[in-house]
C-alpha positions as CSV (number, residue, x, y, z in Angstrom):
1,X,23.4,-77.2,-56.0
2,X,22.9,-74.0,-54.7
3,X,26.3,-72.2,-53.8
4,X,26.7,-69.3,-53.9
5,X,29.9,-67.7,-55.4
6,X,30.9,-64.3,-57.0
7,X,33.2,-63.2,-59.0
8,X,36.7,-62.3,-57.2
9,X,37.5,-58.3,-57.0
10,X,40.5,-58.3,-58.8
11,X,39.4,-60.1,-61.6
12,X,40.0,-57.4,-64.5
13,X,36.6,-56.7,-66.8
14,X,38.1,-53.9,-68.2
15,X,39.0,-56.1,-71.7
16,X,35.8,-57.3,-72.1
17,X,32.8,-55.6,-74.7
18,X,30.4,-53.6,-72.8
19,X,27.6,-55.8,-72.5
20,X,29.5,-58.5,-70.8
21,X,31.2,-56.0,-68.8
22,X,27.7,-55.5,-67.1
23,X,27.1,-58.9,-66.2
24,X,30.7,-59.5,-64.9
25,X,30.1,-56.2,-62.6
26,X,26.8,-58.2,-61.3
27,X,28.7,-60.6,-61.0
28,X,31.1,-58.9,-58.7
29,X,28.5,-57.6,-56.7
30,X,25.9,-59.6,-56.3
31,X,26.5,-62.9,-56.8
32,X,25.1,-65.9,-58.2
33,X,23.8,-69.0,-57.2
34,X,25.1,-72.5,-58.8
35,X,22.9,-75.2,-59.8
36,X,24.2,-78.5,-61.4
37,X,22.2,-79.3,-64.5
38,X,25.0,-79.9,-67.0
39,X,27.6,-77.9,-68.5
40,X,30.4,-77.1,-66.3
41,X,30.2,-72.8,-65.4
42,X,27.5,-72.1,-68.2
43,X,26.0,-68.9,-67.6
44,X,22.4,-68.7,-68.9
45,X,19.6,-66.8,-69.3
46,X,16.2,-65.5,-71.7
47,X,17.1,-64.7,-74.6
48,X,16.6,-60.8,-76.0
49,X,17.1,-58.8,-79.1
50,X,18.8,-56.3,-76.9
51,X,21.8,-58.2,-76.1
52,X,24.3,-58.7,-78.3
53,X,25.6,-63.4,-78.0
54,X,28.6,-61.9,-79.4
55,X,29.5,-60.4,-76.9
56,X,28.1,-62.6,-73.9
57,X,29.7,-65.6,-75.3
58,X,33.0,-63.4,-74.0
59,X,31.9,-64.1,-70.7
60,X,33.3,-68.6,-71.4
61,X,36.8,-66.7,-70.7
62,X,35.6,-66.5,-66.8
63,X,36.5,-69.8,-65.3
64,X,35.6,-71.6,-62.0
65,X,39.3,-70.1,-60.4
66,X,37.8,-66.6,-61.0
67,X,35.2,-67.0,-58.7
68,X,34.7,-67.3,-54.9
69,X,32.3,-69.2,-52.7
70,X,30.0,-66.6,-50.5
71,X,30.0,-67.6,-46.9
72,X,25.8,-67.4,-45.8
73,X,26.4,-68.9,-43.0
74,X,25.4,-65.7,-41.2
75,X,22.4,-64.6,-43.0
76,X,19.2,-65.4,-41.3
77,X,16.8,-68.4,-43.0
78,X,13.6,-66.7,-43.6
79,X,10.7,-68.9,-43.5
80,X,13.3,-72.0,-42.8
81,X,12.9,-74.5,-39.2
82,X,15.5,-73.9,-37.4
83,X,18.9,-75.9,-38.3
């Protein structure tokens, strides 16, 4: 619960609609965090009339072997007791 991973470079978005295309990029570049309450590598979020589930639900083809873990070990703990 709380690994980080993103989404390996040369992982090819290029075939995916527009709107998952986005996410994937985020994906790439920032990250996300894991937490284990269920479904294995379910991506979720609020739902909105401005995104089309068609075209998230593209983003199931993205597996656990298309992603990387983050190493943090080097970022500083804000607000954390020393380790």
């Amino acid at each position: 619960m709380g690994l980080r991973v993103r989404l390996k470079a040369g992982i090819d978005i290029s075939g995916f609609p527009r709107q998952a295309r986005i996410v994937l990029q985020a994906l790439k570049t920032y990250g996300m965090i894991l937490a284990d309450n269920g479904s294995s590598w379910y991506v979720s979020g609020a739902p909105s009339p401005h995104w089309s589930n068609d075209d998230l639900h593209t983003l199931g083809r993205i597996t656990g072997a298309d992603l990387e873990v983050v190493d943090t070990s080097s970022l500083p703990r804000r607000g954390l007791a020393p380790a």
